[in-house]
N, C-alpha and C positions, 0 to 999 in steps of 0.2 A: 511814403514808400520811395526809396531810392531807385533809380534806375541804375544797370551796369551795363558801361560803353566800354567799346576795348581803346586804350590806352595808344598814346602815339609808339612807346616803347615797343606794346607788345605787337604793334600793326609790324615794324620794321625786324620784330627776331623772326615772325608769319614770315615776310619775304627775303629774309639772308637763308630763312634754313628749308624755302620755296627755290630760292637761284642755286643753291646744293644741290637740295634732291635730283629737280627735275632734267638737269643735263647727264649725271648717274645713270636717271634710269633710263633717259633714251638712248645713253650707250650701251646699255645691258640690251634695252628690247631688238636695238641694230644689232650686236654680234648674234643673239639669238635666234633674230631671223635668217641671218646669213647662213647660219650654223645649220639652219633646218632645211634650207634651200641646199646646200653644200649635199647635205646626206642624203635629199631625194635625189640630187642629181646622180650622186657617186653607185646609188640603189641601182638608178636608174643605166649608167654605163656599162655597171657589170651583168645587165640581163641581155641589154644589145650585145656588149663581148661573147657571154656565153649563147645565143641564137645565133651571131656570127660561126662560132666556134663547131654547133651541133651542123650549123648548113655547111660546112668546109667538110666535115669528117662523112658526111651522109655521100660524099663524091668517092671514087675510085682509089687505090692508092696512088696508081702513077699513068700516064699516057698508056703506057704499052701493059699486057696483061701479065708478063713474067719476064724477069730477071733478063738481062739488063735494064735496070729502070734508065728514065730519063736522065743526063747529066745537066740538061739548062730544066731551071723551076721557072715556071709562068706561063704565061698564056702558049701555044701551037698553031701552025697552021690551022684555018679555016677556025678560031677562035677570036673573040675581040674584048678588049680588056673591058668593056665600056658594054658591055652585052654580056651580062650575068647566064643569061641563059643557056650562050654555047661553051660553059666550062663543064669540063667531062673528069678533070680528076680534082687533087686536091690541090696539085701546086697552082692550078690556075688563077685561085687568088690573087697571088704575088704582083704587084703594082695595077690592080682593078681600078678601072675607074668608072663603076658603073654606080650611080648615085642610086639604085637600092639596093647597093652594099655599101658605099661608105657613107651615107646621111642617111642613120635610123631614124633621127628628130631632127625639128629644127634645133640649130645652135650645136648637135653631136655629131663628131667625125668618127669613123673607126676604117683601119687600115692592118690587113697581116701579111706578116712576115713569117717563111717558111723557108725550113732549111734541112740538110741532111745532117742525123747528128749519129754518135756512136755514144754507148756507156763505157764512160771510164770511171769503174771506180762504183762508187754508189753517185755519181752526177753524168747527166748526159750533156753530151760536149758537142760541139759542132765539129762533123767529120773531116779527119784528117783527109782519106780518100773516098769523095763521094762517088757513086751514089751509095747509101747504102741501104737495108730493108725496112728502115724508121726515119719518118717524119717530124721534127719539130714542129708545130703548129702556133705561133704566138699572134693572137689578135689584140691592139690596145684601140680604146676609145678615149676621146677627150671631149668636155666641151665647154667653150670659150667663157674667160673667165672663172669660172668652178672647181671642172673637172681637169687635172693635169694628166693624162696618161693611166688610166687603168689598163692591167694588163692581165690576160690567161693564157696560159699556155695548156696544153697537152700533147702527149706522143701518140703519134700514129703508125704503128707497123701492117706488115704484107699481110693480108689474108690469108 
């Protein structure tokens, strides 16, 4: 009865087509991961943007209760950017630095930007002469290394 060993030949094509494969697939299973991490993050930005978004519009449209609105967007007297609490309309957001509005999570920021816009056209534009009875509302989130800038907007008009 013979015995069958493997061969010097075929031990060395085992490890040329072992030194291929296995650096291949650790670059597939790395993008892969990265990829999957990428998408829960980007999931993850746009539900902070959009509960950023719903607590902004659940506020008043402006300081005052009727026409003339405000012409400065941001915080008011007896207001503190830093002190989520004492905002009372919507422009108050506008440079907040109250860490439970801008860090949802660790590692995510979100910051909105609010403006007076007008429709021209079928696109709404940022108003020639503010103020006027509509809100731009743009909230973006990011977060480091991942996520670059997710962004939502919506419009808010006068009750």
């Amino acid at each position: 009865m013979k015995k069958k060993a493997i061969t010097l030949i075929e031990m060395i094509a085992v490890i040329v087509v072992l030194a291929i494969a296995i650096p291949t697939l650790s670059i597939m299973l790395v993008n892969a991961s990265w990829s999957s991490a990428r998408s829960e993050a980007l999931a993850d930005a746009a539900i902070y943007a959009q509960e950023l978004v719903e607590d902004i519009k659940s506020e008043q449209f402006d300081e005052n209760n009727s026409s003339p609105w405000s012409s400065t967007l941001g915080v008011d007297s007896a207001e503190s950017s830093s002190d989520r609490t004492t905002f009372d309309d919507v422009d108050d957001f506008v440079g907040c630095t109250d860490i439970s509005v801008t860090t949802p999570a660790t590692g995510f920021s979100r910051w909105a930007s609010i403006d007076y816009v007008e429709l021209s056209g079928t696109t709404w534009q940022a108003a020639a002469s503010p103020p006027t009875d509509y809100k731009r509302i743009t909230v973006t989130v990011s977060r480091n290394g991942l996520v670059d800038n997710v962004s939502l907007v919506t419009i808010v008009a006068v009750n």
